[in-house]
N, C-alpha and C positions, 0 to 999 in steps of 0.2 A: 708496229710491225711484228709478225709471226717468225722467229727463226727457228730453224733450228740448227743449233751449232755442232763444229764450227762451220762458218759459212767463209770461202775462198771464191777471188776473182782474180784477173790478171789485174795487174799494178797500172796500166795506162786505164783502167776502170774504176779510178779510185773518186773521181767525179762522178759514178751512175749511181740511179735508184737500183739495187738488187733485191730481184725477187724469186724467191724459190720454185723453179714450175716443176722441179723434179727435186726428190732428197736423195743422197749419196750418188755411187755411179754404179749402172749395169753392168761393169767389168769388173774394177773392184780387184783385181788380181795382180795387177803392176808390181813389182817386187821392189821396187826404187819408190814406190808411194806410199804415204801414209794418211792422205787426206781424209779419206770415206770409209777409213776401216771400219769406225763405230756404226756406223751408220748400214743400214740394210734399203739397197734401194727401190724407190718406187715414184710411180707418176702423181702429181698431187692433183686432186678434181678441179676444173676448170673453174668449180663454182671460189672453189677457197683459193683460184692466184687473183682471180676478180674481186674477193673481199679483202687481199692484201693492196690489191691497187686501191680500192678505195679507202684504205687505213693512209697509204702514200700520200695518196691525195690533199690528204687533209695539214700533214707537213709538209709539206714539198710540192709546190705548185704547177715546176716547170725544172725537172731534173732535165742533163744535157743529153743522158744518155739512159737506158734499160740497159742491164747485164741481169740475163735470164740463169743465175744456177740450177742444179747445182752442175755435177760431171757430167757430161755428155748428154745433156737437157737435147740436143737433137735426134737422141734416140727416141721420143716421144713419137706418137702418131703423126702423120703430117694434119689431121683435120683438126686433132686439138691444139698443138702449137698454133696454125694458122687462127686458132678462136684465139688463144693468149696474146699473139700478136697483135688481132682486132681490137680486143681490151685494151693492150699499152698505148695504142694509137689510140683510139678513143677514150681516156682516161687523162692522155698527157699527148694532144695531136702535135705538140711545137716538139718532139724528143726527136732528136737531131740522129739519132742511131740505137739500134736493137741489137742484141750481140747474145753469142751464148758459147759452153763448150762444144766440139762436137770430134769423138776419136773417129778414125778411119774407116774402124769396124763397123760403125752405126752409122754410114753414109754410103760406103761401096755396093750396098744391095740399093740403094735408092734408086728408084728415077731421077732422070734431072726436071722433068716435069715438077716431081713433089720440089725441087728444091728452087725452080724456079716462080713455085705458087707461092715456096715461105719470101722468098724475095720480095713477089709482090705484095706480100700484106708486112712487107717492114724490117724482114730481115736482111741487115748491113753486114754483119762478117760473122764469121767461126773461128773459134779457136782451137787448133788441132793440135796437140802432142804428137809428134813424129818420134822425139827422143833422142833415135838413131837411126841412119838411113843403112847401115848393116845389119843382114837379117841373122846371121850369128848372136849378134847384141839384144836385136829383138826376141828372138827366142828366149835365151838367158834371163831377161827382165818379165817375161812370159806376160810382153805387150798385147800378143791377141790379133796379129795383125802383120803383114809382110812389106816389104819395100813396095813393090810392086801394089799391093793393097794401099798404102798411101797414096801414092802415084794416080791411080784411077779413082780414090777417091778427092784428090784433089781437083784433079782435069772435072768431074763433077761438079765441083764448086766451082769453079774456075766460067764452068760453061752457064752455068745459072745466073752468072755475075754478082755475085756472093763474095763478100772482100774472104782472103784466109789469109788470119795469120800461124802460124808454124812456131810452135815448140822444139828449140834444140836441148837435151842435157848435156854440156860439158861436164868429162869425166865417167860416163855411164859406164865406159870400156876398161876403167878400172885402168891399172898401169901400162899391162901387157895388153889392150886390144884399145891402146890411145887413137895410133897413129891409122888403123883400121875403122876405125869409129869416124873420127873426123873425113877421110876421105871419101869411107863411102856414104855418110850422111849427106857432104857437098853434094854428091851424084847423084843420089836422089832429090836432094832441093833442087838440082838443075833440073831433074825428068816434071818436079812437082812445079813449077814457077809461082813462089807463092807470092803476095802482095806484103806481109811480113816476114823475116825470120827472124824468131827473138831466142837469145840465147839466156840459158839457164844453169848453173851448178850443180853437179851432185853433191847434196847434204844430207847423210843418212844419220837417222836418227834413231834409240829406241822406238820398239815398235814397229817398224820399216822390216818388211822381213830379209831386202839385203843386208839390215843393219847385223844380222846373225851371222851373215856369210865373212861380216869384216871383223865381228869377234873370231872366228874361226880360222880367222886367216885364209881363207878360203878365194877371199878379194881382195885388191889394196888399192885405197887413196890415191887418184894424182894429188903430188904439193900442187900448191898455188904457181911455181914454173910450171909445171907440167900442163896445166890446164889451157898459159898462157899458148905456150908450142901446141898443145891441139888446136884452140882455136885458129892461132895464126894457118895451120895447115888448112883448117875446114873454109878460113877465107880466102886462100890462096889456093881451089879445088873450086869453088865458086864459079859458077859463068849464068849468072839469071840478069835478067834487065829490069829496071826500075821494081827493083824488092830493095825494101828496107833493110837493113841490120840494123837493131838496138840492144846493147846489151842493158835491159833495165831491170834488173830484179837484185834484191838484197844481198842474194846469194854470189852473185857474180863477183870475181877480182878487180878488174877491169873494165870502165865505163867506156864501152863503145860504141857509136853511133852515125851511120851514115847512110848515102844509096848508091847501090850495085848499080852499073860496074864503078860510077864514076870516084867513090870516095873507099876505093878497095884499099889502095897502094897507102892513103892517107891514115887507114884504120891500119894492116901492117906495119907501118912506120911506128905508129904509135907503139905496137906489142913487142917491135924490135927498139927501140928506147928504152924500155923496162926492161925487157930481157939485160940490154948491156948495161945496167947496173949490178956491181958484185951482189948484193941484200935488199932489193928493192921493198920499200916496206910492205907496198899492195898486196906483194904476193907472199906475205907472212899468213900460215895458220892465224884461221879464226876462228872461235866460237861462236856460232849461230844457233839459236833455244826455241825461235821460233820462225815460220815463214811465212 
């Protein structure tokens, strides 16, 4: 296989064949992100993700799953995704699911036409970074995109029958726009009704160009309580039906998992448990190096 690194998927992807149909991402300006900074992006030619399928092929018989990198691999044309997609189908017909990134931005100008042609040749979900559903927040992290801009581009997917699952970052709001952060991201997860919402941490790192704003004092860290109390607030702001919460990434304090509405009260319990202990270990500072 052809990479070029680093190459990132989500964590419930960790079973797919990935293949590159785009390198870096078209936005690229996220101020909380450091994934695609090296990287300058572009669409790779149809003919070269055809010749990584069949480099796959030859290891890998019957992966369960494609996960199409890299960032926002949906901003692609709709006629050449739709050829990538013919190739993963025809290359591995038994793949059980197609999946790829896709932000807000590079869906809200779409038809639902185009997105219900990528449907039919195979595409199963998107995965969208929302972050925060306060557009104060959004601006600040100069996402590229509004509440409201998520919103209609979800109801898009939504209508295509397109699985989406949703990017939260716990802590994005920094200390002082915690409690702002959490409430109005719930209220836009409720306008967007996504099929997932999976929560994420803020972990800024060198190179992250929020990472300047936190030397500078400029920003500050929630501790591990603090992150705990936003989430609790962003679940307790909640009202979507049959959407997942998992909190499954490295980054996170707190392994939480269940589905709205019915396992809300159950997931709250849990983050008020922790909270009443005086030093809970979960929520001691970590060191995290890589994600």
């Amino acid at each position: 296989m052809r990479y070029e690194e680093p190459v990132y998927r989500p964590p419930c992807e960790a079973d797919s064949l990935i293949i590159q149909a785009t390198i870096g991402c078209p936005h690229n300006r996220c101020r909380f992100c450091g994934m695609y900074k090296m990287k300058k992006y572009r669409v790779r030619p149809v003919e070269e993700i055809e010749a990584d399928l069949r480099m796959a092929k030859l290891v890998w018989f019957n992966p369960p799953g494609v996960f199409l990198a890299d960032g926002n691999t949906i901003a692609m044309r709709t006629r050449d995704l739709v050829q990538v997609l013919d190739a993963v189908r025809r290359y591995f017909p038994h793949v059980e699911s197609i999946t790829c990134y896709g932000a807000a931005r590079f869906i809200r100008g779409r038809k639902v036409e185009d997105l219900v042609l990528l449907k039919e040749h195979g595409l199963k979900r998107i995965y969208m970074g929302l972050e925060s559903g306060d557009d104060e927040i959004l601006r600040m992290v100069d996402k590229g995109a509004t509440a409201d801009d998520h919103v209609r581009a979800a109801h898009k997917v939504k209508e295509a029958g397109i699985e989406l699952s949703v990017y939260v970052l716990a802590g994005l709001g920094g200390k002082k726009l915690s409690t702002q952060h959490a409430i109005n991201t719930a209220k836009t997860l409720n306008r967007m009704k996504p099929d997932y919402i999976r929560v994420r941490t803020l972990v800024l790192m060198p190179g992250f160009p929020m990472y300047e704003d936190l030397e500078k004092g400029a920003f500050t860290e929630c501790t591990g309580r603090e992150i705990a109390l936003e989430t609790r607030t962003l679940l307790e702001n909640l009202d979507v039906s049959d959407s997942a919460f998992l909190s499954d990434h490295v980054s996170n304090y707190l392994p939480l998992y269940g589905m709205l509405p019915q396992d809300k009260e159950k997931m709250i319990d849990m983050i008020d448990s922790v909270l009443a202990e005086e030093n809970p270990h979960c929520l001691q500072p970590r060191r995290i190096t890589a994600l």
